[in-house]
C-alpha positions in Angstrom: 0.0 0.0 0.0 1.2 3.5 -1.4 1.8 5.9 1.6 1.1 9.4 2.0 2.5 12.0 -0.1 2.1 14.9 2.5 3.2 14.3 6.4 0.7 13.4 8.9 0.4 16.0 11.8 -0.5 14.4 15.8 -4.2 15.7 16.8 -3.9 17.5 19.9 -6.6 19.5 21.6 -6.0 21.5 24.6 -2.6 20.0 24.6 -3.9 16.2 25.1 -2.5 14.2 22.1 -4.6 11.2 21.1 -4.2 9.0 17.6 -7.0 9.5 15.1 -7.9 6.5 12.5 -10.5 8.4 10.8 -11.6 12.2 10.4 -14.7 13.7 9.0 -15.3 17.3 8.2 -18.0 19.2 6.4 -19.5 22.2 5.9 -22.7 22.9 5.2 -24.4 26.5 3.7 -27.1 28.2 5.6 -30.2 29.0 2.7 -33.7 30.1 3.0 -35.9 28.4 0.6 -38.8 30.1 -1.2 -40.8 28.6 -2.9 -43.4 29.4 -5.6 -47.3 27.9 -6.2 -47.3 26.6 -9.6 -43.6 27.4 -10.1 -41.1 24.7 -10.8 -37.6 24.8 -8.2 -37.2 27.5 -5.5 -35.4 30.4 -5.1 -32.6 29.9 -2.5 -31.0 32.6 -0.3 -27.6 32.4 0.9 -26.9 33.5 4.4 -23.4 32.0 4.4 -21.6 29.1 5.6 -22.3 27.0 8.9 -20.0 26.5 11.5 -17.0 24.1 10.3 -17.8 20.5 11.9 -14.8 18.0 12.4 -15.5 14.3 13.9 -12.4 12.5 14.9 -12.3 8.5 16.1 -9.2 8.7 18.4 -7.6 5.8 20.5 -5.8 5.8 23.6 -3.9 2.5 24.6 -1.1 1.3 26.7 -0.3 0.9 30.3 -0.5 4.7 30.5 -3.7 4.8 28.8 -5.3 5.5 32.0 -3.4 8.5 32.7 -4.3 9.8 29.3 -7.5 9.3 29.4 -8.3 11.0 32.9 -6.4 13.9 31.6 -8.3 14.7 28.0 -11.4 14.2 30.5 -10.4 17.3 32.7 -9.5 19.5 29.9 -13.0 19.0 28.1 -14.1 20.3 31.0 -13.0 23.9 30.1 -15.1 26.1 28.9 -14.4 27.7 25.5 -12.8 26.9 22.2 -9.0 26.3 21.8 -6.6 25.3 19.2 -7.2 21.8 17.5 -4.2 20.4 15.4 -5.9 18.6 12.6 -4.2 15.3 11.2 -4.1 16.6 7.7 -5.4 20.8 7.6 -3.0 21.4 10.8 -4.0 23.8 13.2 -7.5 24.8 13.3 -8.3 28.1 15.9 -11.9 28.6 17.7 -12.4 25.0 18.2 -14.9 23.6 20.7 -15.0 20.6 21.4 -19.2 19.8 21.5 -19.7 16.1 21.9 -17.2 13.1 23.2 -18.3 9.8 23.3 -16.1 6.9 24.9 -16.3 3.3 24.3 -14.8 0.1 26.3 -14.4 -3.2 24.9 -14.0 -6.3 27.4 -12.0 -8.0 24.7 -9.6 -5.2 24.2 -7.7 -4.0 27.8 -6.1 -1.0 28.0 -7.7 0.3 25.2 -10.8 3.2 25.1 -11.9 4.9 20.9 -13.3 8.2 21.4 -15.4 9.6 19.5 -15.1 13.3 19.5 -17.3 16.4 17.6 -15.8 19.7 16.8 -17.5 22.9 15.6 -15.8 26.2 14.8 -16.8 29.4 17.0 -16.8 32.8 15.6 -16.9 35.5 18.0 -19.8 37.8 17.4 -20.0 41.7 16.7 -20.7 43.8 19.0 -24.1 45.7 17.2 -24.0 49.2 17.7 -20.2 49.7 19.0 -18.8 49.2 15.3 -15.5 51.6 14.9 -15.3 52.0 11.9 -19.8 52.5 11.2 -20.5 55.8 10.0 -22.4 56.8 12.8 -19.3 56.4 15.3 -17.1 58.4 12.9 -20.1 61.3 12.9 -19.8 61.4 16.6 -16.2 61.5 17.2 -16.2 64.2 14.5 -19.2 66.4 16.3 -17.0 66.1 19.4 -13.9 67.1 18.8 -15.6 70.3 17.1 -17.0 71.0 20.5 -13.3 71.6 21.8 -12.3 72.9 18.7 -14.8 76.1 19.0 -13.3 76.8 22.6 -9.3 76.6 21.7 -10.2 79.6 18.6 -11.9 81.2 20.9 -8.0 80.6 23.4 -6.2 81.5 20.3 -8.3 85.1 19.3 -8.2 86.0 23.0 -4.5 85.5 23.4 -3.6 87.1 20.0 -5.6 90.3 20.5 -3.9 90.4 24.0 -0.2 90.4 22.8 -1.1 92.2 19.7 -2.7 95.0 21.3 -0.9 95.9 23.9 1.9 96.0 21.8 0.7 98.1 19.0 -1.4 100.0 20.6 -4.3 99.0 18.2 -7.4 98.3 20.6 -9.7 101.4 19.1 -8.8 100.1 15.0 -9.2 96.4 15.8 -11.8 96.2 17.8 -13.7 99.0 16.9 -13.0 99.3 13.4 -12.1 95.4 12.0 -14.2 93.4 14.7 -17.0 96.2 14.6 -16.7 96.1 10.9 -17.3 91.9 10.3 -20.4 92.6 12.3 -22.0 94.5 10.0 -20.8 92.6 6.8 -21.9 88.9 8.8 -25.4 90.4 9.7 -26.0 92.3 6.2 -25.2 88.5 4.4 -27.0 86.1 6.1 -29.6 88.9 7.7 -29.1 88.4 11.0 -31.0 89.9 13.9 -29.1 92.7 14.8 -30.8 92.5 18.2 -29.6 89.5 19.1 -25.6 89.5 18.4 -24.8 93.5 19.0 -21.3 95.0 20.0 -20.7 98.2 21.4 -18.5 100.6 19.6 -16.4 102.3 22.8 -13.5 100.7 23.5 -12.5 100.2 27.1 -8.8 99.0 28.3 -10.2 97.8 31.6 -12.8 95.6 29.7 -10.9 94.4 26.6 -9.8 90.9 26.9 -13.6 90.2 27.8 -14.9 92.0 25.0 -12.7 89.8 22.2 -13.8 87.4 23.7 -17.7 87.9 23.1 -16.5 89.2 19.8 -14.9 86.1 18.8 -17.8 84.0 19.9 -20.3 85.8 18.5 -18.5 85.4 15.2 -18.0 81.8 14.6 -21.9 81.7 15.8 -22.8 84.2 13.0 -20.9 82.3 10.5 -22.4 78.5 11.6 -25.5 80.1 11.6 -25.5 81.5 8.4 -23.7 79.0 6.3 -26.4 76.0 8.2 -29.0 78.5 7.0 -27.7 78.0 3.0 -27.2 74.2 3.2 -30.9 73.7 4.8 -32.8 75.3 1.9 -35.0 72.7 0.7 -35.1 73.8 -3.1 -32.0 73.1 -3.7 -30.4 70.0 -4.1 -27.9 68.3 -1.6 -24.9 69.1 -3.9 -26.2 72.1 -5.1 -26.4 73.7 -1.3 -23.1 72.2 -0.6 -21.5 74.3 -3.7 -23.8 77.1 -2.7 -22.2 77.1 1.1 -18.9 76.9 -0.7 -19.6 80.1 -2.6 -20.7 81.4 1.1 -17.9 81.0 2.9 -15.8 82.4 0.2 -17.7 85.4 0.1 -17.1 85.7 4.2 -13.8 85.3 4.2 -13.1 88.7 1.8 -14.7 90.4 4.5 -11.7 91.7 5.9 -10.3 92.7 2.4 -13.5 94.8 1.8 -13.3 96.3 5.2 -9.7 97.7 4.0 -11.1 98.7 0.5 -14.1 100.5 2.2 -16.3 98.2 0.1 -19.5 96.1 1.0 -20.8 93.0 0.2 -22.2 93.1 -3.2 -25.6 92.9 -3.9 -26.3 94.4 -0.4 -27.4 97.7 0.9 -24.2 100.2 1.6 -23.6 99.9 5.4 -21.7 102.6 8.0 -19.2 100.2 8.0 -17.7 102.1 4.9 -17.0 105.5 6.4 -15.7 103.7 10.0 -13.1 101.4 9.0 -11.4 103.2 5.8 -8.6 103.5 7.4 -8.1 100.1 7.8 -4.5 98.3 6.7 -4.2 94.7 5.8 -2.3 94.3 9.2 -5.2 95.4 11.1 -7.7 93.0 9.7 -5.3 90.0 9.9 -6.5 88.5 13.0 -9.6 88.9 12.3 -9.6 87.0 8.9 -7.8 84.5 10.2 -10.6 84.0 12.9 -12.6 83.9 10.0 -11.4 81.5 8.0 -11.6 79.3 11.4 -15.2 79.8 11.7 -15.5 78.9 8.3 -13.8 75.3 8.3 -15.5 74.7 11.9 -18.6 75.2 9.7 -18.1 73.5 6.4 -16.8 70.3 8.2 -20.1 70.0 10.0 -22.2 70.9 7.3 -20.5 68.2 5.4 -20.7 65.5 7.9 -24.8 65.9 7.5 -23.7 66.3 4.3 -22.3 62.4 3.9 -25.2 61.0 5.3 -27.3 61.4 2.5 -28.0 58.1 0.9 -28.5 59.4 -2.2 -25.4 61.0 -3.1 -22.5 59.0 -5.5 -19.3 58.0 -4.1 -18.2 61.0 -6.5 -19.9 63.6 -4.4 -18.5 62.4 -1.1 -15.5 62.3 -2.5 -16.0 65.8 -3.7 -17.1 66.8 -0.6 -13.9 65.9 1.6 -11.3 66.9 -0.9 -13.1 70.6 -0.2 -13.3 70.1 3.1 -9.5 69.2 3.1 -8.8 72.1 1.1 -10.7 74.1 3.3 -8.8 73.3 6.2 -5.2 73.3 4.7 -5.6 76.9 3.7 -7.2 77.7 7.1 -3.9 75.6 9.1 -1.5 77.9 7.1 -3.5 81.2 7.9 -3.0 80.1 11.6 1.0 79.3 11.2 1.4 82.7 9.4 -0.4 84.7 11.8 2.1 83.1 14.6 5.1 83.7 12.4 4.0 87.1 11.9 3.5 88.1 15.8 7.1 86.5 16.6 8.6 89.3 17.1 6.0 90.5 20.3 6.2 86.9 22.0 9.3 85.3 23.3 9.1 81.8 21.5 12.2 81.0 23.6 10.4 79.8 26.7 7.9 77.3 25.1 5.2 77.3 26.6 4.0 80.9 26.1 0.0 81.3 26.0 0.1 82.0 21.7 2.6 79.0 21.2 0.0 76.8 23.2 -3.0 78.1 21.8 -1.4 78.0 17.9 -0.9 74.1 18.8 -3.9 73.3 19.7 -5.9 74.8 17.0 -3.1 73.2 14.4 -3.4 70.0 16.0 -7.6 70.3 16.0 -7.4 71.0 12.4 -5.2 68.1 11.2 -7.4 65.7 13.4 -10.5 67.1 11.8 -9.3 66.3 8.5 -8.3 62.7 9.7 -11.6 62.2 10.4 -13.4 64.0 7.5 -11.4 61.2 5.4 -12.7 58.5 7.2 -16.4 59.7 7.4 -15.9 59.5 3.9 -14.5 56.0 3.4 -17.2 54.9 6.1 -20.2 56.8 4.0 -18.5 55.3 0.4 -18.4 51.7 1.9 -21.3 51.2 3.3 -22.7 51.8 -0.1 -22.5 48.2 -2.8 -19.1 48.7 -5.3 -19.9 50.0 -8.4 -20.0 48.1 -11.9 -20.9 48.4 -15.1 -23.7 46.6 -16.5 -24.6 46.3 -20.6 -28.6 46.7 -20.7 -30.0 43.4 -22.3 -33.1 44.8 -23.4 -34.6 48.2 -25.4 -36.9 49.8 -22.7 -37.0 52.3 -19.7 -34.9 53.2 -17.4 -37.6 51.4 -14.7 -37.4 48.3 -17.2 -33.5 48.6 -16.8 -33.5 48.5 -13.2 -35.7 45.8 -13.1 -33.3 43.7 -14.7 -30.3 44.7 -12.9 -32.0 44.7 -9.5 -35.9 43.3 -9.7 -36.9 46.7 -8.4 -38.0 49.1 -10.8 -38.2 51.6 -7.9 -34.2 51.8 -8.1 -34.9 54.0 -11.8 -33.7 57.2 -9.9 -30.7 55.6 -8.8 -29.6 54.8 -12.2 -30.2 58.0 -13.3 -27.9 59.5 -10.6 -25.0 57.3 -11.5 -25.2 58.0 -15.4 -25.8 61.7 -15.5 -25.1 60.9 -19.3 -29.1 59.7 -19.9 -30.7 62.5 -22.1 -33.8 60.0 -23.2 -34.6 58.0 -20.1 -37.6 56.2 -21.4 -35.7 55.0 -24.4 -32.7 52.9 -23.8 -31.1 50.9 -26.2 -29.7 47.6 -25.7 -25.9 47.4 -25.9 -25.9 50.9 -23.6 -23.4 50.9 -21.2 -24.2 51.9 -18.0 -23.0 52.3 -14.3 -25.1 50.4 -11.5 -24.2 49.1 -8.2 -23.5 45.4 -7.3 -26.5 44.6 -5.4 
């Protein structure tokens, strides 16, 4: 008789060797059968494979049978799988060992043939504590935004501090640039002017408090306005998303109006023209880049609602974080110039000075932001079927086509989404080319 052509491994479970004389596995598919009145064969849905099932016939014999027997005994007795070496597949992980059946002969001594049962345990998921879900990422993302607001408001507080006492520029920045963005914010996005209001006299014993309002009520004016434009219902979800990127562009040349004496177009001329004409670009610096901060706080959670949409492409989320990234980037070197630039009134020796702190942790809240705008928008493209492309088989509809591809004729929008290329929707030829998901 031929031997084997591959070596044979000892089965050991638990650490407990035994010798096997015959092995059985199978595997076995999980399907839901339905069935159809009048209708030859069934339709069968696959849910997968069943656990993996391995019987063994094993033998221990030999004066020290005894001892080998009591002691496969006491670790069957633990609870949970282990490691099983398989004669021929080798080692097998998440093994339990479910049924173990002994059997003594009178005629053979020292001798016991077990029959053992193996099935393969896969840990469950936990349900709704899944990383890398889209939900989780929205929530770490709303979070960290929460701190975010509070270190700009550190970093505007602790700028305007070493700037102005420095300079000398309290009545020009505060009343003139500061003063100034009020006017322009409220003007675009017609804001109450009751309800976010800043006093025009400038008083050294009250300054740092009032930057501080001033900041805040800034990057609330700015959220507000820009959640205002991407929650107009006539528009459509990438429509308000290019419509809040035209927004924020328009609010961040605030401060270069405010130097020009302009206003914002299309809106009625404001006093903000005769009180800040004298206005430099260095005056106006801070305040734009406190701006521009607002803005990405904004935009990245106007686009996390954003990604949730189910109906948008993989193009458009994609589109939607590469903006959002951009956004950001421009936003991160605004905040490194602004520190480069007020150098000179800090002493960057000692390194933990207020505006080297505060200029960290803004940096380092940006970057994470866009670390987790990119996976939001992995999370929101996977959870979606992988796109294909499918040749129509027939000369019909588009609900004909999606029929075909799908067996829901309902999914006709969703073709039309994903091949914006469709002029004559109710007349597609077969042969067409067109893009579809898997499933």
């Amino acid at each position: 008789m031929r031997g084997w052509t591959m070596p044979i491994q000892r089965a050991s479970y638990r650490g407990v060797r035994f010798d096997v004389f015959n092995v059985d596995d199978s595997l076995e598919r999980a399907v839901i059968e339905h069935s159809y009145p009048f209708v030859n064969g069934a339709d069968l849905e696959d849910l997968g494979l069943n656990p993996l099932k391995v019987r063994m016939s094993a033998v221990f014999y030999g004066e020290g049978y005894f001892t080998q027997f009591k002691k496969c005994l006491e670790q069957m007795k633990k609870q949970g799988p282990d490691v099983l070496v398989h004669p021929i597949r080798g080692r097998l992980p998440n093994m339990l060992c479910v049924s173990m059946q002994f059997h003594h002969d009178a005629e053979y001594a020292d001798y016991v043939t077990l029959d053992l049962v193996f099935r393969e345990a896969t840990p469950a998921k936990p349900i709704f504590l899944d990383e890398n879900g889209l939900l989780s990422k929205i929530d770490a993302l709303l979070n960290q935004l929460e701190d975010f607001i509070d270190e700009v408001q550190g970093l505007f507080a602790t700028v305007i501090e070493y700037v102005a006492f420095a300079r000398n520029v309290k009545e020009r920045l505060l009343g003139g640039a500061v003063f100034g963005v009020y006017e322009q914010l409220r003007d675009l996005f017609d804001i109450d002017q009751g309800k976010f209001s800043l006093s025009p006299h400038i008083n050294s014993a009250i300054f740092q408090s009032q930057t501080q309002a001033a900041c805040k009520d800034i990057l609330t004016m700015v959220e507000l306005g820009l959640t205002q434009i991407a929650e107009r219902v006539e528009l459509t979800p990438r429509a308000k998303f290019e419509e809040v990127l035209r927004s924020i562009k328009t609010v961040e040349g605030i401060p270069a109006m405010l130097v020009s004496g302009a206003t914002v177009q299309s809106l009625k001329p404001s006093r903000v023209a005769t009180r800040t004409n004298t206005l430099s670009a260095q005056d106006v610096k801070e305040v734009r880049c406190v701006l521009q901060l607002a803005c990405s706080a904004s935009l990245v959670k106007i686009a996390t609602d954003f990604m949730q949409d189910s109906t948008l492409l993989p193009s458009d989320i994609e589109y939607a974080a590469t903006k959002v990234r951009l956004q950001i980037l421009k936003t991160l070197n605004s905040v490194r110039t602004l520190a480069k630039e007020e150098r000179p009134s800090v002493d960057f020796s000692v390194p933990n000075t207020g505006l080297y702190t505060q200029t960290h942790l803004v940096s380092e809240g940006l970057r994470k932001q866009g670390q987790y705008i990119t996976q939001l928008a992995l999370a929101a493209i996977n959870r979606k079927p992988p796109l294909i492309v499918r040749t129509v088989e027939i000369d019909g509809t588009i609900q004909q086509v999606a029929h075909v591809f799908y067996g829901d004729y309902r999914r006709a929008q969703e073709l039309l989404r994903l091949n914006a290329h469709i002029r004559q929707p109710n007349f597609i030829q077969r042969g067409e080319v067109l893009n579809s998901y898997a499933r």
